[in-house]
C-alpha positions in Angstrom: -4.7 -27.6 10.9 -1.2 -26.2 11.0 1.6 -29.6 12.3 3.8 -27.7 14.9 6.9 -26.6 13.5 9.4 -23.5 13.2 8.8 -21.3 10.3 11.0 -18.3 9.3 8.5 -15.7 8.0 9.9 -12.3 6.0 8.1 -9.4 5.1 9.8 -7.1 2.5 12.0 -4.7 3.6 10.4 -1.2 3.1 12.5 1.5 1.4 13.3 4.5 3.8 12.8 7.0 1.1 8.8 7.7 2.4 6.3 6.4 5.3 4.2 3.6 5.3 1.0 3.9 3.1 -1.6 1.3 2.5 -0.3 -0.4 -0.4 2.6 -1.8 1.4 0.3 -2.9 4.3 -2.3 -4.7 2.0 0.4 -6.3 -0.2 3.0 -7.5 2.4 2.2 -6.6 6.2 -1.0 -7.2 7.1 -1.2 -11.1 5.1 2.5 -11.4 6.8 1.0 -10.5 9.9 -2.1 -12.4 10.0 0.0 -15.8 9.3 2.4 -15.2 11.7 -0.2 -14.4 14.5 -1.9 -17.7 13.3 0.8 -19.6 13.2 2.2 -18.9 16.5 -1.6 -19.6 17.4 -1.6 -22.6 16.5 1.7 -23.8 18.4 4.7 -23.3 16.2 8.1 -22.2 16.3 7.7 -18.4 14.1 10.8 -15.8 13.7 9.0 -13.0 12.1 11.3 -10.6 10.6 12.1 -7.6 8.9 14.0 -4.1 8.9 14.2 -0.9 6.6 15.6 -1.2 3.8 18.6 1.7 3.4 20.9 1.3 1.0 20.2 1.7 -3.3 19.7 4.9 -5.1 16.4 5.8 -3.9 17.7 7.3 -0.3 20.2 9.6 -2.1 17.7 10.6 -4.6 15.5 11.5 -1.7 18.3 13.0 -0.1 19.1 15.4 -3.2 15.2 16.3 -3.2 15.3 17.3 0.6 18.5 18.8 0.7 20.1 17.0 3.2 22.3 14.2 3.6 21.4 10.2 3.4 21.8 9.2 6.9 19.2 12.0 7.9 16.6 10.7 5.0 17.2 6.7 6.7 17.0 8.0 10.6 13.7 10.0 9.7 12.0 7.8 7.7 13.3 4.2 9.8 11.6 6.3 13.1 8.5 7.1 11.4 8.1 3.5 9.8 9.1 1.8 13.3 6.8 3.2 15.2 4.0 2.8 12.6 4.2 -0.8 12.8 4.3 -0.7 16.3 1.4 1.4 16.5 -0.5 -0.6 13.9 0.0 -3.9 15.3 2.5 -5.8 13.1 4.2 -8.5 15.4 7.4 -8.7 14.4 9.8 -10.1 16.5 12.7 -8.2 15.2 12.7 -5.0 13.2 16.1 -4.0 12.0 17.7 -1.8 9.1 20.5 -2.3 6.8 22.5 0.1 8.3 23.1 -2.2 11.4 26.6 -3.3 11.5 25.1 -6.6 11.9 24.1 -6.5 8.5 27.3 -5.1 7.1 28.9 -7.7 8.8 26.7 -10.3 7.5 26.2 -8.9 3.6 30.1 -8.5 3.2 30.5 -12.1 4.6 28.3 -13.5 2.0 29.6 -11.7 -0.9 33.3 -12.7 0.4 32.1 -16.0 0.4 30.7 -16.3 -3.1 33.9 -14.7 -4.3 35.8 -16.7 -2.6 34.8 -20.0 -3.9 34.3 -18.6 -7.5 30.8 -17.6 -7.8 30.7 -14.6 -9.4 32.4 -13.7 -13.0 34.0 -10.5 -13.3 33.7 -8.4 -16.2 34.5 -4.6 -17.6 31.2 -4.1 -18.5 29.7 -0.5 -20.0 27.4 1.2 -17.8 25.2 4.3 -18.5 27.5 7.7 -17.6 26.1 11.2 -17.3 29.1 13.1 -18.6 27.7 16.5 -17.0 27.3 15.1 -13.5 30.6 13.2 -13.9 29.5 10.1 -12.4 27.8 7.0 -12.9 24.3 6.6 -13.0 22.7 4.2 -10.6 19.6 2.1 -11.6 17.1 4.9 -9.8 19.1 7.6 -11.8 18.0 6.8 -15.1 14.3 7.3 -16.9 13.8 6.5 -20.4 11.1 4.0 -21.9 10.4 0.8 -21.2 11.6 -1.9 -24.2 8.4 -4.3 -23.2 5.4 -1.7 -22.6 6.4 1.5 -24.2 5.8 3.2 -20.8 7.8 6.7 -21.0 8.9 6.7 -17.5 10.4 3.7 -16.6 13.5 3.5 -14.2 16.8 1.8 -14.9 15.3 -1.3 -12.7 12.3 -1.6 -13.3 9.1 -0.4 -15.1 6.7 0.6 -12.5 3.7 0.4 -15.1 4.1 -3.4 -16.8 6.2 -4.6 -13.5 9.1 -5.9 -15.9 12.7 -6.2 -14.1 15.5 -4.4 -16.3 18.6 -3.4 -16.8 19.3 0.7 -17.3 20.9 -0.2 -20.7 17.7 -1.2 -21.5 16.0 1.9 -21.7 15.1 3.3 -25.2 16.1 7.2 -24.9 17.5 6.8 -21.3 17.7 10.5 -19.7 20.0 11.3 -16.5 17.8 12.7 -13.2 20.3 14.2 -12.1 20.6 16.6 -14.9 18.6 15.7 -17.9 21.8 15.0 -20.2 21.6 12.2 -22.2 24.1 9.5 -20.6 27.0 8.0 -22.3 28.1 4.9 -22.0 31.5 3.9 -19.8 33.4 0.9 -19.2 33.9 0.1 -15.6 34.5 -3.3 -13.6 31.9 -5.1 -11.3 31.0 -8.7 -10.0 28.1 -10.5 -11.6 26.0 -13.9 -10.7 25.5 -15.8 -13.5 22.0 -16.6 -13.3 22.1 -18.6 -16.0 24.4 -21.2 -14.9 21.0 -21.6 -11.7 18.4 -22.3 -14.9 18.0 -26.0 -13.9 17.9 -25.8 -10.5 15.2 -23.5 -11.1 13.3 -24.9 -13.2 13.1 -28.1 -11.4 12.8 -26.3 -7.6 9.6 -24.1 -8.8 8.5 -25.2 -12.1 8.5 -28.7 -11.4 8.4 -28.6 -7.9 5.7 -25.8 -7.2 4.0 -25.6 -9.5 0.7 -27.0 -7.9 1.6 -24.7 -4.6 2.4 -21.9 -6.0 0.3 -18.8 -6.6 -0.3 -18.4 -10.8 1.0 -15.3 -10.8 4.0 -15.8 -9.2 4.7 -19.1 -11.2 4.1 -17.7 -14.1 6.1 -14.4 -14.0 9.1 -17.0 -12.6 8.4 -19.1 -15.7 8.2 -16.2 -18.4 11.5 -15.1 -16.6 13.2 -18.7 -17.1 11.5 -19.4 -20.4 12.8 -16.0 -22.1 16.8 -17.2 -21.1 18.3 -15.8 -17.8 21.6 -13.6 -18.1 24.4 -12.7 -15.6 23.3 -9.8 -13.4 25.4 -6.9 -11.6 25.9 -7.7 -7.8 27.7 -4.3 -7.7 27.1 -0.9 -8.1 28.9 2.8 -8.8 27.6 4.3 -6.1 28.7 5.9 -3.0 25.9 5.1 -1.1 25.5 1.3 0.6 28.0 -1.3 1.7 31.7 -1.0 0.2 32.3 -4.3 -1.9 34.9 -6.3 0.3 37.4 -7.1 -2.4 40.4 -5.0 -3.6 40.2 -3.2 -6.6 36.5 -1.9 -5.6 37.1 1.0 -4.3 34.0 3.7 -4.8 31.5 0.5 -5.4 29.1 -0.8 -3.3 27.2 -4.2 -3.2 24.2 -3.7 -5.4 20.7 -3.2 -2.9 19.0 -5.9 -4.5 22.4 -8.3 -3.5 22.2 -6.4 -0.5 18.8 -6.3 1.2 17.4 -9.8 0.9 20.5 -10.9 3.2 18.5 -8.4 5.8 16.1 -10.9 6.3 19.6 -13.1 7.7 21.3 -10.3 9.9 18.1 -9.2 11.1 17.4 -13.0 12.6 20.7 -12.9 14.0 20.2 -9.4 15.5 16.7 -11.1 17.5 18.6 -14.3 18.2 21.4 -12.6 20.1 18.5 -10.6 21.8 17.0 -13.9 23.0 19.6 -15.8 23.2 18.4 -18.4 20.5 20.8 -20.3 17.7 20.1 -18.2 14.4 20.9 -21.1 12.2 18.4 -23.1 12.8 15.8 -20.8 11.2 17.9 -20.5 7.8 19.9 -23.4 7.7 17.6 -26.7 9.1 15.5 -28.3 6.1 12.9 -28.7 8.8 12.5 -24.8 8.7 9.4 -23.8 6.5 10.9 -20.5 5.1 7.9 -18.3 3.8 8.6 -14.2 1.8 5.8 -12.0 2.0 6.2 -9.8 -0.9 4.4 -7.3 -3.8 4.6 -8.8 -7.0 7.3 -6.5 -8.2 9.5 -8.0 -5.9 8.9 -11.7 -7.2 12.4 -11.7 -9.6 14.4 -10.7 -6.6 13.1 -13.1 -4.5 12.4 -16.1 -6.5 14.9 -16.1 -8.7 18.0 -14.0 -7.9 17.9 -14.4 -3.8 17.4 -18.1 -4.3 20.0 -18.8 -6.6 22.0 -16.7 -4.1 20.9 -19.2 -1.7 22.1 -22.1 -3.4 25.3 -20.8 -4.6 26.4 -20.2 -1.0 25.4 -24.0 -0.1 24.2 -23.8 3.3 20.6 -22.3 3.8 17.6 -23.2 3.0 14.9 -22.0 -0.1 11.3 -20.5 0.7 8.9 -23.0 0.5 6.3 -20.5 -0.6 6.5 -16.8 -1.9 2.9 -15.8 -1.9 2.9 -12.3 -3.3 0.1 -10.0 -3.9 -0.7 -8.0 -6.8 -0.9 -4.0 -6.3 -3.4 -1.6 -4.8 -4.5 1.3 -6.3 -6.7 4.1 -4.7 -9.7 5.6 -5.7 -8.4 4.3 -9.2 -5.1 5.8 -9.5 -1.6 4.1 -8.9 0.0 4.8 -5.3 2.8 6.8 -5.6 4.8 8.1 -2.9 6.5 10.3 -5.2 3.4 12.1 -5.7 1.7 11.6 -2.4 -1.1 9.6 -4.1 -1.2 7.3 -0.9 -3.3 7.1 2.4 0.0 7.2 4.8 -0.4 4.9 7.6 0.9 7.6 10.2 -1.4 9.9 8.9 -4.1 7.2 9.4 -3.3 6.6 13.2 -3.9 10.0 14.2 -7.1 10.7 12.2 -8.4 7.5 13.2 -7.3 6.7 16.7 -8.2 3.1 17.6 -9.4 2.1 14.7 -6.5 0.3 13.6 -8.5 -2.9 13.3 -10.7 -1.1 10.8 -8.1 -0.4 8.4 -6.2 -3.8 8.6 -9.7 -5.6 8.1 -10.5 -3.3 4.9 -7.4 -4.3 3.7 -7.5 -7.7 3.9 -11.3 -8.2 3.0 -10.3 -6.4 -0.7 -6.7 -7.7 -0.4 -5.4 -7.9 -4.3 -4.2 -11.3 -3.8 -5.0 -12.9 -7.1 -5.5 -9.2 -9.7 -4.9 -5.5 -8.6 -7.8 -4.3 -6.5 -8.7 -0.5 -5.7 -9.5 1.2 -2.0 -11.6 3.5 -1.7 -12.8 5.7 1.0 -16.7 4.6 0.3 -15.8 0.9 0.6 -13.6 1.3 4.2 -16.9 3.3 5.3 -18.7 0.7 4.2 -16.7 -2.5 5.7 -17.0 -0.9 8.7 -20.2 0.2 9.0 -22.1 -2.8 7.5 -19.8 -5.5 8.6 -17.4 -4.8 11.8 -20.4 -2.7 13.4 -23.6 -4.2 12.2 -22.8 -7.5 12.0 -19.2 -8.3 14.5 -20.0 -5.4 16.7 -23.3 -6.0 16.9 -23.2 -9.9 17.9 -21.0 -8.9 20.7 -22.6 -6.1 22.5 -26.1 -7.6 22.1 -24.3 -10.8 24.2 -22.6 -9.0 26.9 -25.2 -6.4 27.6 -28.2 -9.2 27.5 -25.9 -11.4 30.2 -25.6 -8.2 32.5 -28.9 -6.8 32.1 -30.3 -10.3 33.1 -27.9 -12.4 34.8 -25.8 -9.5 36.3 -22.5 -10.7 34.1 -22.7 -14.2 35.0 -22.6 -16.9 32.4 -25.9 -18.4 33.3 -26.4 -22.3 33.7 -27.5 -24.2 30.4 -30.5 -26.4 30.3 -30.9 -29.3 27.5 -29.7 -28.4 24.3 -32.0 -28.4 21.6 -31.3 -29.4 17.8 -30.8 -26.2 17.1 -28.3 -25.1 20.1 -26.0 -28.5 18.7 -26.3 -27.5 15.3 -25.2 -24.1 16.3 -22.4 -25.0 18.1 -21.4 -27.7 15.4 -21.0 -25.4 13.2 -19.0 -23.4 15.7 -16.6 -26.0 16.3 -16.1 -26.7 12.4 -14.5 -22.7 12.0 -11.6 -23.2 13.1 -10.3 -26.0 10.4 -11.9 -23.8 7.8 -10.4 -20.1 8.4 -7.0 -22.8 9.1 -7.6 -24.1 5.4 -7.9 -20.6 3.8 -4.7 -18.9 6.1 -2.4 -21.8 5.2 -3.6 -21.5 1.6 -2.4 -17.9 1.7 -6.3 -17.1 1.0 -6.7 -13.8 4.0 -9.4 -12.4 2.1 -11.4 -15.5 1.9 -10.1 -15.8 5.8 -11.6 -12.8 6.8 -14.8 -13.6 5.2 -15.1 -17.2 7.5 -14.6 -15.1 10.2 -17.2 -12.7 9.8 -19.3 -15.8 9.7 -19.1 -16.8 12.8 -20.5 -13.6 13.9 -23.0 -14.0 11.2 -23.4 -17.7 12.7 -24.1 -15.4 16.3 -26.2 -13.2 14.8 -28.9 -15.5 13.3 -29.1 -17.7 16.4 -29.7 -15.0 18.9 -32.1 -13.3 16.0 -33.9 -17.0 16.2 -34.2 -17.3 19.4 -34.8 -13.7 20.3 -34.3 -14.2 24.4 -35.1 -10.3 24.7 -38.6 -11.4 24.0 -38.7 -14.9 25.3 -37.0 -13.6 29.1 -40.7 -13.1 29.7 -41.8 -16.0 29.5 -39.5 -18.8 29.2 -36.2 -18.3 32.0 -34.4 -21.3 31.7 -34.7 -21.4 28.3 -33.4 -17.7 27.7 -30.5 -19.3 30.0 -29.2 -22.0 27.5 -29.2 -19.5 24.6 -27.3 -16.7 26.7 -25.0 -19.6 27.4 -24.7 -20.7 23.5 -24.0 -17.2 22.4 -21.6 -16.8 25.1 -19.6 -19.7 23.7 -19.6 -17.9 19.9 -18.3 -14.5 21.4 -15.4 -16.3 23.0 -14.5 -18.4 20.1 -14.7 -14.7 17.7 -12.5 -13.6 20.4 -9.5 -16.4 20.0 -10.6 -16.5 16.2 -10.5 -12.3 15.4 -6.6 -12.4 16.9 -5.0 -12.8 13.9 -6.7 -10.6 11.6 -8.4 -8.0 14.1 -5.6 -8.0 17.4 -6.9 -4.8 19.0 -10.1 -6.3 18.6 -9.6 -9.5 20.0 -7.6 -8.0 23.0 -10.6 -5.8 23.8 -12.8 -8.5 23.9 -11.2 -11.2 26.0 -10.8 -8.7 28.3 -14.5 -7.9 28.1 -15.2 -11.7 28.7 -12.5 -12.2 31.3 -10.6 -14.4 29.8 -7.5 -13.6 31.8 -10.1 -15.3 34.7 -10.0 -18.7 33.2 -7.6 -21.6 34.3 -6.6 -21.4 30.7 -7.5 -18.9 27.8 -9.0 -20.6 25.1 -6.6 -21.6 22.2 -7.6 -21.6 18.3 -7.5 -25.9 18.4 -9.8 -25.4 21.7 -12.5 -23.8 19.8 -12.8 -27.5 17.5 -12.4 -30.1 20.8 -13.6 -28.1 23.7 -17.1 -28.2 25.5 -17.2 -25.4 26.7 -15.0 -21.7 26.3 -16.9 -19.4 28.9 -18.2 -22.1 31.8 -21.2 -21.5 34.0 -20.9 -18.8 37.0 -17.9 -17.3 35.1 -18.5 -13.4 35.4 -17.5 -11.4 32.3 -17.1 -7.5 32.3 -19.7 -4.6 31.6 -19.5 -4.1 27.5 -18.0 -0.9 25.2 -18.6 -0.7 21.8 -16.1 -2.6 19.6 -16.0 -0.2 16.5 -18.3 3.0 15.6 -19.7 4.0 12.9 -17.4 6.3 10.5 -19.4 9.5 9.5 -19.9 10.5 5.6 -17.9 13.9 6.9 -15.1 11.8 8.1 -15.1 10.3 4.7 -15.1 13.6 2.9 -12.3 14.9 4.8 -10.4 12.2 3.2 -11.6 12.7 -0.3 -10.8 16.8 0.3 -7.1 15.7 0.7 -6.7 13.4 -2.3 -8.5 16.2 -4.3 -6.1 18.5 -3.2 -3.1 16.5 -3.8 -4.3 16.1 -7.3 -4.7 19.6 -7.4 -1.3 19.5 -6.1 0.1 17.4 -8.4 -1.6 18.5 -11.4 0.4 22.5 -10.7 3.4 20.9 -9.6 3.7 19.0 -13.1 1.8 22.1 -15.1 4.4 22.7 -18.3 4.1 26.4 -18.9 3.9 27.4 -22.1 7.3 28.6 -24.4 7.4 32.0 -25.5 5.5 32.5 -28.8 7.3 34.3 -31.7 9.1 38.0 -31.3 6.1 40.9 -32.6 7.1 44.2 -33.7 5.6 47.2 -31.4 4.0 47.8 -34.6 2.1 44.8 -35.0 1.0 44.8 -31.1 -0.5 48.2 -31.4 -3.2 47.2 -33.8 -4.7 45.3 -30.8 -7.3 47.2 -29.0 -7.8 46.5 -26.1 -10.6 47.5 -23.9 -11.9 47.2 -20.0 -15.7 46.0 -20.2 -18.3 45.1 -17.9 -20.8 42.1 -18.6 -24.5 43.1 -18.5 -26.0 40.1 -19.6 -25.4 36.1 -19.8 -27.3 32.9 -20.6 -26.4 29.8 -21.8 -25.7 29.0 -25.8 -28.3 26.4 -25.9 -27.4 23.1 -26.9 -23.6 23.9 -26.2 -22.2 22.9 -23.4 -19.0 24.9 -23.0 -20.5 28.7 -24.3 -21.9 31.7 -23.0 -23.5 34.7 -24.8 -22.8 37.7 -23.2 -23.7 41.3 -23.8 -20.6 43.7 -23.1 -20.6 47.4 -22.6 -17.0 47.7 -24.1 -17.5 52.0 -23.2 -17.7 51.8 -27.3 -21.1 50.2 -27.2 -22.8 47.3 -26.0 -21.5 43.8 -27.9 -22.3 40.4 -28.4 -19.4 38.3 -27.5 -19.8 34.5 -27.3 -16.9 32.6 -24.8 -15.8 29.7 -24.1 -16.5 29.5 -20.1 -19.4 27.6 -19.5 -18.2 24.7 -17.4 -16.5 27.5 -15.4 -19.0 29.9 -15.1 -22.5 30.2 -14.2 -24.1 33.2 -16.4 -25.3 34.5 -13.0 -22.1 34.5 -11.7 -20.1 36.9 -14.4 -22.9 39.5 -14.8 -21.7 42.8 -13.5 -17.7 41.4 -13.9 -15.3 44.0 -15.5 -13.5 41.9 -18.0 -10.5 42.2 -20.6 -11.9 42.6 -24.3 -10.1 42.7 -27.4 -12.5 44.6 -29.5 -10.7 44.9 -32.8 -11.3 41.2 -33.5 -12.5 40.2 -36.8 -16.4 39.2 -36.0 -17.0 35.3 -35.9 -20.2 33.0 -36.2 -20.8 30.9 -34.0 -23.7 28.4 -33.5 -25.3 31.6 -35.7 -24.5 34.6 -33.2 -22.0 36.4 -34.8 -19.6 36.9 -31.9 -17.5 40.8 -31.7 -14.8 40.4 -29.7 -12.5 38.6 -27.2 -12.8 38.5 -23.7 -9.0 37.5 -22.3 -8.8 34.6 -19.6 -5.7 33.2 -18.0 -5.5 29.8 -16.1 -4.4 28.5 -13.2 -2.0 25.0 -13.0 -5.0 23.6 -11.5 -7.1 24.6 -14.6 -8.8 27.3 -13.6 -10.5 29.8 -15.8 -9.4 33.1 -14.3 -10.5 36.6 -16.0 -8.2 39.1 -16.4 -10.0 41.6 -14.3 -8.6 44.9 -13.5 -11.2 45.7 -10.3 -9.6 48.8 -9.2 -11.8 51.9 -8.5 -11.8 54.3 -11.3 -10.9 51.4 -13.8 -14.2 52.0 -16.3 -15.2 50.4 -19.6 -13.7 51.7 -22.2 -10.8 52.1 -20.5 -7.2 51.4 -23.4 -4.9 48.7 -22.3 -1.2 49.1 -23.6 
C-alpha cells in the first residue's frame, strides 16, 4: 500500500466558457478525486487543487456569442462550476480561478523571472490578422483545416478531431470567426520558449525515465512530439483579454493561457496555504513531494512538455512524477461538445437526479476511457445501477442490517467458532484492501471500482451460502456467527466505497454507527484488524442505498439529446441560394392546382414511394411521391395537397406517374405539404 508522504495532486483547470458535463468528470475529476480521497485514506500529506480557468480566447468568444462582457461570462460560469463540484463531491481543498490576484501576482512573477534570467527569445514574428476586424486573431479565432488529419474545422490550437497541438499558421485555408475574412498575415513582437533547447532533458526525464510508469498513450504522444523536432512556442498573445505581459514594450499583449493557466495549479496552493496557514513551498519545491496532473489527453503537450520545461527553466520546483491522462468520452456515440450542447451537464444532472450523485461518479469510473475513448450511454448508467449498485452493493447491505434488526434488534450478535468457510471469507476480506491499493496507485479506477464491487459480491455469496433467513429456525448460534461475518464485510465496503462512492460511504457508516466506535475503521484496518463492528455494538435501522432508475427516467434523457440534435441539426440547416431569374412568362406555363388525395398504398418493393390517386378538380390522377418514410398511406388520405398538373408524365417502377405534389421541409427534415386547408379552398382551385 500507499508509504506516507505529501503529494500535490492537480486536476485541469476547467474553461469558464460552459458548465460541467460528464466528459470533464470521467476524464479528470472523478479519477483525481478517487486518488486523492484514497490517498489521504491511507495517511498522507494531499494538497488537492484546482480553479477555473479564465483567461484565452474562448471567454471572449463566449462573451461575443452572449452579448455581454468577459467578466460576466467567468463570474457565471466559475459559480455554476463551483458549486457543482461541491454539490458532486470533488474534495478539493482549494478551488480558485485565474482571475485571483493571487494568480496575477504569481503568473507575472514567473514570466518576470524567465525574462529576467534570459529564458525566452524575442522575435517579430507574423501572426494571422483579419484586416476587417482590425485586430489580431487569437488561437480560438481562427478555423481552417487541420495539416495532419484533414479535419475542416480545426482551431488555431488544436484540432479537436485527431487531438494534434498547432499553431494558427498552420491551418490550410484559415478563416477569421469573427468575420469570415480570410486573415492576412502581420508582423508583431512576442516572447517565445525555446522548447527545443529542453529536448534532452526530456527525452531523458520521460522517455528514459518513464517510460515503464507511464501510461502508453501519454508516452507515446510525448515521444511522437519529441521525435518529430520541437520548436520555440509563443508565451504571448494579441489579445486584450488575460494577464498584461509584465515587460515594457508589451502593451495590448497578454501572457499566452497555455503560459498562464498551468501556473494556477501554484497560486491556487498558495491561496489554500495562506488559508491554513501552511508553507506552500513545500508542495512544489521539496523532491520529497510526489507531484501528480490529472488531465484529458488533449491536454498532455501542455503539461508534459511545455509546463515542464517551464518548470525547469525557472530552477526551483519540482516535475510530475506521473501525468496519467485519460482518453475522451463520447455519448450515445457522438463527440461532446459544449458548443453544441451534445453533453449531459452535471448541474443539470444534480437536479434531475437528486442524491444519486454516487450513481453517476460510479458509471463513470466503471467505463472510464482510461486506456481508448469509451462511449456513455443512458442504457448502460441504467444498467450499472440497477444490476450492480442495487442488486448486488445495495442489496448486500440492506439484507445485513435488516436481518441484524429483525433478529438481534440491531445488535451485532456474539460469534461462535468460525468455520472454514467463515475464515476463508474473511481472508479474502482482509486481502481487498492491497488489491483495490494496487489498481488506485496504478492509476487503474475502473479496474478499482470493479474490486470493490467484489467485496460486495464476496458478501453476497456468503450470506446466499449460508442463507441465515432459513437456518434462524433451526440453528441460533450458528445464524449468530454469520450475522457477525457479514457485519464485518459491510463495514469494510463502508471504509472501502469512500473513495469512489463518498455519499455512499457516509450513509452507511452512519447506518452502522461508526461514529460509536473508539475509532472508525481506517482502509489499513480492514487488512490487520480482527474485528470492524465488535459484539453488542448497536447499528442503526437501514434505508435503501440507491433505487432503481425507471426506463421513463431514461427516456426523458434520450427526449432531450434527441431534441438537441433536432436542435442542432436547424441551427446548422444551410438554406438553399436562390435558383436562376425566370421570366413571368416561363412561370405561367406552370399549372398549378389544389387536390385532395383519395387513395394511397404503398409502391411495393420501394421503400421511399407512394401511389396516390388525386382528384386534381380536372380529374382523378395517378401521382407517385416520394414520401413514404414520412407518411403512412392512411395518414394522407383525405389531405388537400399542392399539384403541379402540367408535368410531363413519368414511369416509375411501371406506373406512369401525372403530376407533382409540392412538399417543403423543415431544418429538422421534415416532409411538410404545402397544404392550403382553408374553407372554401377546393380542388381544382389555380395557384398564381
Amino acid at each position: 500500500m500507499s508509504t506516507k508522504g505529501r503529494y500535490t495532486i492537480t486536476a485541469a483547470l476547467p474553461y469558464t466558457n460552459g458548465p460541467i458535463h460528464i466528459g470533464h468528470l470521467a476524464g479528470v475529476y472523478v479519477p483525481a478525486d478517487i486518488y486523492s480521497r484514497y490517498l489521504r485514506m491511507t495517511g498522507n500529506d494531499v494538497a488537492f487543487i484546482c480553479g477555473s480557468d479564465e483567461h484565452g480566447a474562448a471567454i471572449p468568444m463566449r462573451a461575443k456569442k452572449e452579448g455581454v462582457s468577459p467578466q460576466v461570462i467567468i463570474d457565471k460560469y466559475h459559480s455554476i462550476i463551483k458549486k457543482s463540484f461541491q454539490d458532486f463531491g470533488i474534495s478539493f481543498d482549494n478551488y480558485s480561478r485565474t482571475s485571483a490576484p493571487v494568480h496575477h501576482e504569481t503568473a507575472s512573477g514567473f514570466f518576470k523571472k524567465l525574462y529576467e534570467d534570459g529564458k525566452f527569445i524575442e522575435e517579430i514574428a507574423e501572426q494571422l490578422y483579419d484586416p476587417e476586424a482590425d485586430q489580431f486573431l487569437a488561437d480560438r479565432f481562427v478555423t481552417g483545416t487541420c495539416p495532419k488529419c484533414g479535419h475542416e474545422e480545426a482551431y488555431g490550437d488544436q484540432c479537436e478531431k485527431c487531438g494534434s497541438s498547432l499553431n494558427a499558421t498552420d491551418l490550410i485555408n484559415p478563416k477569421s470567426t469573427i468575420s469570415g475574412a480570410k486573415p492576412i498575415l502581420k508582423e508583431t513582437k512576442h516572447w517565445f520558449l525555446p522548447l527545443d533547447q529542453y529536448e534532452d532533458f526530456l527525452k531523458e526525464w520521460v522517455l528514459v525515465g518513464h517510460k515503464k510508469d507511464w501510461k502508453t498513450n501519454v508516452y507515446g504522444q510525448i515521444k511522437s512530439w519529441i521525435d518529430d523536432g520541437l520548436r520555440p512556442r509563443a508565451v504571448t498573445r494579441d489579445l486584450d483579454w488575460g494577464i498584461p505581459v509584465p515587460v515594457d514594450g508589451a502593451e495590448g499583449k497578454v501572457l499566452y493561457v497555455w503560459f498562464d493557466a498551468p501556473i494556477g495549479y501554484i497560486s491556487s496552493t498558495k491561496e489554500w496555504a495562506a488559508r491554513e496557514g501552511k508553507d506552500w513551498e513545500p508542495y512544489w519545491k521539496d523532491k520529497d513531494t510526489k507531484l501528480v496532473h490529472f488531465i484529458g489527453k488533449d491536454n498532455i503537450v501542455f503539461h508534459c512538455i511545455i509546463f515542464p520545461s517551464m518548470l525547469k527553466a525557472e530552477g526551483s520546483y519540482i516535475l510530475p512524477e506521473n501525468v496519467p491522462a485519460n482518453e475522451f468520452l463520447n455519448l450515445e456515440g457522438n463527440k461532446l461538445s459544449t458548443s453544441k450542447n451534445w453533453a449531459v451537464w452535471l448541474h443539470e444532472y444534480l437536479e434531475e437526479f437528486p442524491n444519486q450523485q454516487d450513481v453517476l461518479r460510479y458509471a463513470l469510473t466503471a467505463n472510464a476511457p482510461e486506456t481508448k475513448d469509451n462511449d456513455f450511454t443512458w442504457k448502460d448508467f441504467q444498467a450499472r445501477n440497477n444490476n450492480e449498485l442495487v442488486a448486488i452493493f445495495g442489496n448486500f447491505i440492506n439484507r445485513v442490517v435488516v436481518l441484524t434488526n429483525k433478529y438481534y434488534d440491531g445488535m451485532v450478535p456474539t460469534p461462535g467458532t468460525l468455520s472454514e468457510v467463515d475464515e476463508q471469507t474473511l481472508a479474502e476480506l482482509k486481502a481487498y484492501p492491497a488489491v483495490i491499493s494496487s489498481s488506485v496507485e496504478r492509476y487503474r479506477f475502473r479496474e478499482a471500482s470493479q474490486e470493490l464491487m467484489n467485496v460486495a459480491r464476496l458478501g453476497n455469496k456468503y450470506l446466499a451460502d449460508a442463507e441465515p433467513w432459513k437456518l434462524i429456525k433451526t440453528d441460533e448460534e450458528r445464524t449468530k456467527t454469520i450475522m457477525y461475518v457479514a457485519l464485518q464485510i459491510a463495514s469494510a465496503l463502508a471504509t472501502l466505497s469512500e473513495p469512489f462512492l463518498p455519499f455512499t460511504s457516509s450513509k452507511l457508516k452512519s447506518m452502522l454507527s461508526h461514529s460509536d466506535l473508539d475509532t472508525d475503521p481506517t482502509w489499513n484496518d480492514i487488512a490487520i484488524k480482527e474485528v470492524l463492528l465488535p459484539a453488542g455494538h448497536k447499528i442503526e435501522k437501514g434505508e435503501l442505498l440507491f433505487s432503481k432508475i425507471e426506463d421513463t427516467e431514461i427516456q426523458t434523457q434520450l427526449d432531450k439529446l434527441e431534441a438537441t440534435k433536432k436542435a442542432n441539426k436547424a441551427e446548422n440547416k444551410v438554406v438553399e441560394p436562390q435558383k436562376d431569374t425566370t421570366s413571368f412568362e416561363d412561370f405561367s406555363k406552370m399549372d398549378i392546382r389544389i387536390g385532395t388525395i383519395i387513395e394511397a398504398e404503398k409502391m411495393p418493393k420501394a421503400k421511399k414511394l407512394l401511389v396516390l390517386k388525386v382528384d386534381t378538380g380536372i380529374n382523378v390522377r395517378t401521382i407517385v411521391s416520394g414520401i413514404a418514410e414520412h407518411f403512412s398511406p392512411e395518414e394522407v388520405v383525405g389531405k388537400k395537397v399542392t399539384v403541379l398538373v402540367n408535368l410531363a408524365p413519368r414511369a416509375l417502377r411501371g406506373v406512369e406517374s401525372e403530376g407533382m405534389i409540392l412538399m417543403t421541409e423543415t431544418p429538422d427534415g421534415k416532409l411538410v405539404f404545402l397544404n392550403p386547408d382553408d374553407d372554401g379552398v377546393n380542388p381544382g382551385t389555380v395557384v398564381s
